[in-house]
C-alpha positions as CSV (number, residue, x, y, z in Angstrom):
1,X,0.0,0.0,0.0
2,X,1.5,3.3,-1.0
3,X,1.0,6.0,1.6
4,X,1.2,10.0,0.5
5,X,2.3,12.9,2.8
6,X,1.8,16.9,1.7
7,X,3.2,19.0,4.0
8,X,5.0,22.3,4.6
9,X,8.3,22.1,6.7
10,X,11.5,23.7,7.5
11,X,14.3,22.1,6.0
12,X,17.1,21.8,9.2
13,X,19.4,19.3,7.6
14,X,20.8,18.9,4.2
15,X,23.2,16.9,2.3
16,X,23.6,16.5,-1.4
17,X,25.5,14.2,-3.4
18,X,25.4,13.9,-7.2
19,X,22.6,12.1,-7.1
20,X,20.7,12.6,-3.7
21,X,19.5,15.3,-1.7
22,X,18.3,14.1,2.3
23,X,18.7,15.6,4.8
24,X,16.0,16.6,8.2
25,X,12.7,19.2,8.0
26,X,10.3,20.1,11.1
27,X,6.9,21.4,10.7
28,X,4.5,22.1,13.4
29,X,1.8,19.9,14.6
30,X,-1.4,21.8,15.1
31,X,-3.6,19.8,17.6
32,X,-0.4,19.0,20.0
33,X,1.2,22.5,19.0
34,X,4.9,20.6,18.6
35,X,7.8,20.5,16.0
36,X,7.8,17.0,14.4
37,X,11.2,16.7,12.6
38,X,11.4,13.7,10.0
39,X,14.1,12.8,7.2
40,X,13.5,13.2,3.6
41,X,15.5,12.0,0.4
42,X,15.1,13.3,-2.9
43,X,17.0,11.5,-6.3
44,X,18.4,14.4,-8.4
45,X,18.4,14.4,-12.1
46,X,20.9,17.2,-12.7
47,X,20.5,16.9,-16.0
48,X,17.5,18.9,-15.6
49,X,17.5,22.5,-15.2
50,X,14.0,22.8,-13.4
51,X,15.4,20.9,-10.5
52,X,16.3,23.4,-7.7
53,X,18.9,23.1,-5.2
54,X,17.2,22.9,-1.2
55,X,19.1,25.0,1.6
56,X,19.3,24.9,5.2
57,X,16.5,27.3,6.4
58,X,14.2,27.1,3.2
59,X,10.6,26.9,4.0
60,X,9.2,24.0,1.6
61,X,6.2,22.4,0.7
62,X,7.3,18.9,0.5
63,X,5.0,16.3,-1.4
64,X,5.6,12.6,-2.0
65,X,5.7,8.5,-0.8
66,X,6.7,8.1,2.9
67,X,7.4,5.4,5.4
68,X,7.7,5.1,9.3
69,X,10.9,3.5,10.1
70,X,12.5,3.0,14.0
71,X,9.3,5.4,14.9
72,X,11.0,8.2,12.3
73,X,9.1,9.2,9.4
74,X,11.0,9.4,5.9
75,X,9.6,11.5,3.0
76,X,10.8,10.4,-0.5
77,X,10.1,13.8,-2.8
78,X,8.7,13.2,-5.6
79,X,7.2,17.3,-6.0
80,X,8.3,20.1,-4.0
81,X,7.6,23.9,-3.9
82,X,9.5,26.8,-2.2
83,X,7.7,29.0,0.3
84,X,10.4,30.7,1.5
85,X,14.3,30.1,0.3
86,X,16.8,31.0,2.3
87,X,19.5,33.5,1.0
């Protein structure tokens, strides 16, 4: 069963390879009023010039397939959409 996550979150840690971008987000939880932080990955194609490069401190609507691993949520991106980036 594939299960989809939409949400807006603050990118806290990032690292990039050639081919890979993951790294850690927050966002707030509304009912409990706490920062959740999960892990994302997202699989470059730098062959592309519509991809755009994440920063630390960009505010991001992330969209795409995710899993609950050791309790920790992981986000694979398959869409995402600046808010706010970082400067």
């Amino acid at each position: 069963m594939t299960s989809v996550l939409t949400i807006i979150a603050l990118v806290t840690k990032l690292k990039s390879s050639t081919q890979t971008a993951y790294g850690e987000a927050i966002y707030r939880e509304k009912i409990s009023n706490t920062n959740i932080a999960f892990s994302f990955k997202q699989f470059l194609n730098a062959k592309h010039e519509y991809n755009e490069t994440l920063n630390e401190g960009d505010l991001v609507c992330f969209g795409g397939k995710f899993t609950v691993d050791e309790q920790q949520l992981l986000v694979s991106v398959i869409i995402f959409c600046f808010y706010f980036a970082s400067i």
